[in-house]
C-alpha positions as CSV (number, residue, x, y, z in Angstrom):
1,X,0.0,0.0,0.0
2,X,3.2,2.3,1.1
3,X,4.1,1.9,-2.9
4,X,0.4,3.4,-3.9
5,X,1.4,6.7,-2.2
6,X,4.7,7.8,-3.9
7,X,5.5,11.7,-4.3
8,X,4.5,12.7,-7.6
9,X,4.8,16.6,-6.2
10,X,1.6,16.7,-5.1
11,X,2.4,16.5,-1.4
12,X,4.3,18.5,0.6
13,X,5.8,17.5,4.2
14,X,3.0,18.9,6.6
15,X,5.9,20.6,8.1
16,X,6.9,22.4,4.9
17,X,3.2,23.2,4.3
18,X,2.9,25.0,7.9
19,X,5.8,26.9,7.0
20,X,4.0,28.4,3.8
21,X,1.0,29.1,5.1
22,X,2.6,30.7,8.4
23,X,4.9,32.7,4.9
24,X,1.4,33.1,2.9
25,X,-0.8,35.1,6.1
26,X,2.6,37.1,7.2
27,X,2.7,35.5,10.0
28,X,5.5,33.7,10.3
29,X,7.7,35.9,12.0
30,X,5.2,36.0,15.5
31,X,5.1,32.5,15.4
32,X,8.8,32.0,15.6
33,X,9.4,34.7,18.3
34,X,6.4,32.9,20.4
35,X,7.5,29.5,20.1
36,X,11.3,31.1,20.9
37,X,9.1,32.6,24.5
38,X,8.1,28.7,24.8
39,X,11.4,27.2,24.3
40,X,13.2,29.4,26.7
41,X,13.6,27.3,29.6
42,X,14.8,24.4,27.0
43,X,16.9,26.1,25.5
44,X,18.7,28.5,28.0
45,X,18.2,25.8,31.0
46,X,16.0,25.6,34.2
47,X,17.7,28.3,36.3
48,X,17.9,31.2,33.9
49,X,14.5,30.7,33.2
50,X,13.7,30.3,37.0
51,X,15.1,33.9,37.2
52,X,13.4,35.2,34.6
53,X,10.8,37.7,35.4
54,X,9.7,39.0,31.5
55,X,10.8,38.1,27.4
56,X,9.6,40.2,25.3
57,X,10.9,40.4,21.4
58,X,10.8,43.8,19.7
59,X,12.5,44.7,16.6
60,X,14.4,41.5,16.4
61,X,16.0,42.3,19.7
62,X,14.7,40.0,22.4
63,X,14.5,41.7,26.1
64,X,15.6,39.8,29.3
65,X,14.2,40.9,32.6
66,X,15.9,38.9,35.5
67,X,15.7,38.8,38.9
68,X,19.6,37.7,39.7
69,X,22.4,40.5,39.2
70,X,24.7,37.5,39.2
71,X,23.0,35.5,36.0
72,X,22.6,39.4,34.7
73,X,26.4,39.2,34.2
74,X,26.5,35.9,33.0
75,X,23.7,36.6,30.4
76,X,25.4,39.7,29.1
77,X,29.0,37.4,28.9
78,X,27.1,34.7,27.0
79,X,24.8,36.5,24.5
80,X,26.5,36.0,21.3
81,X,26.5,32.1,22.1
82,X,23.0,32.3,23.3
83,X,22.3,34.2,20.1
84,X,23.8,31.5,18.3
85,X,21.5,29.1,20.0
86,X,18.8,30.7,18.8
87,X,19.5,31.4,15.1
88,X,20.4,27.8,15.0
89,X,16.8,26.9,16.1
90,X,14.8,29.6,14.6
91,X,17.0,30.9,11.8
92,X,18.8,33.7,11.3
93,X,16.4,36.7,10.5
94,X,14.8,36.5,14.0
95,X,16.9,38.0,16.7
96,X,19.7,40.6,16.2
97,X,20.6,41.3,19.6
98,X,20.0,40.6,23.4
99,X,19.3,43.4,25.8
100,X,19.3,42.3,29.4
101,X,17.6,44.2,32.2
C-alpha cells in the first residue's frame, strides 16, 4: 500500500506546508518569536528561566528581565552564544541582539 502513495509533487511534508501558510498570512515571524518565548527554559536551562521575570521580542531584539544580578552578568557574557542558539533553532532573521535588564 506504502508503494500506492509515492510523491509525484503533489504532497508536501506537513511541516513544509505549515511553513507556507505561516509565509502566505505574514505570519511567520510572531510564530517563531512565540514559540522562541516557549522554548526558553529548554533552551537556555531551568535556572535562567527560573530567574526570569519577563521576554519580550521587539524589533528583532529579544528583552531579558531577570531577577539575579549574578545571572545578569553571565547573560550579558554569554549573549552571542545564546544568540547562536537561537538562530540555529529559529534561523537567522529572527533576533539581532540581546538586551538584558
Amino acid at each position: 500500500m506504502a508503494a500506492d502513495l509515492k510523491n509525484d509533487g503533489n504532497f508536501q511534508h506537513i511541516g513544509q506546508a505549515i511553513q507556507k501558510l505561516l509565509k502566505s498570512y505574514h505570519i511567520k515571524s510572531k510564530f517563531d518569536e512565540t514559540n522562541l518565548i516557549a522554548s526558553w527554559e529548554r533552551l537556555v536551562g531551568k535556572v535562567l528561566a527560573k530567574h526570569t521575570k519577563k521576554l519580550q521580542i521587539r524589533n528583532k531584539v529579544l528583552f531579558v528581565q531577570l531577577d539575579s544580578p549574578s545571572l545578569k552578568n553571565d547573560l550579558v557574557l554569554h549573549k552571542t552564544r545564546i544568540l547562536e542558539i537561537f538562530k540555529t533553532e529559529f534561523g537567522p532573521d529572527l533576533l539581532t541582539d540581546i538586551i538584558v535588564m
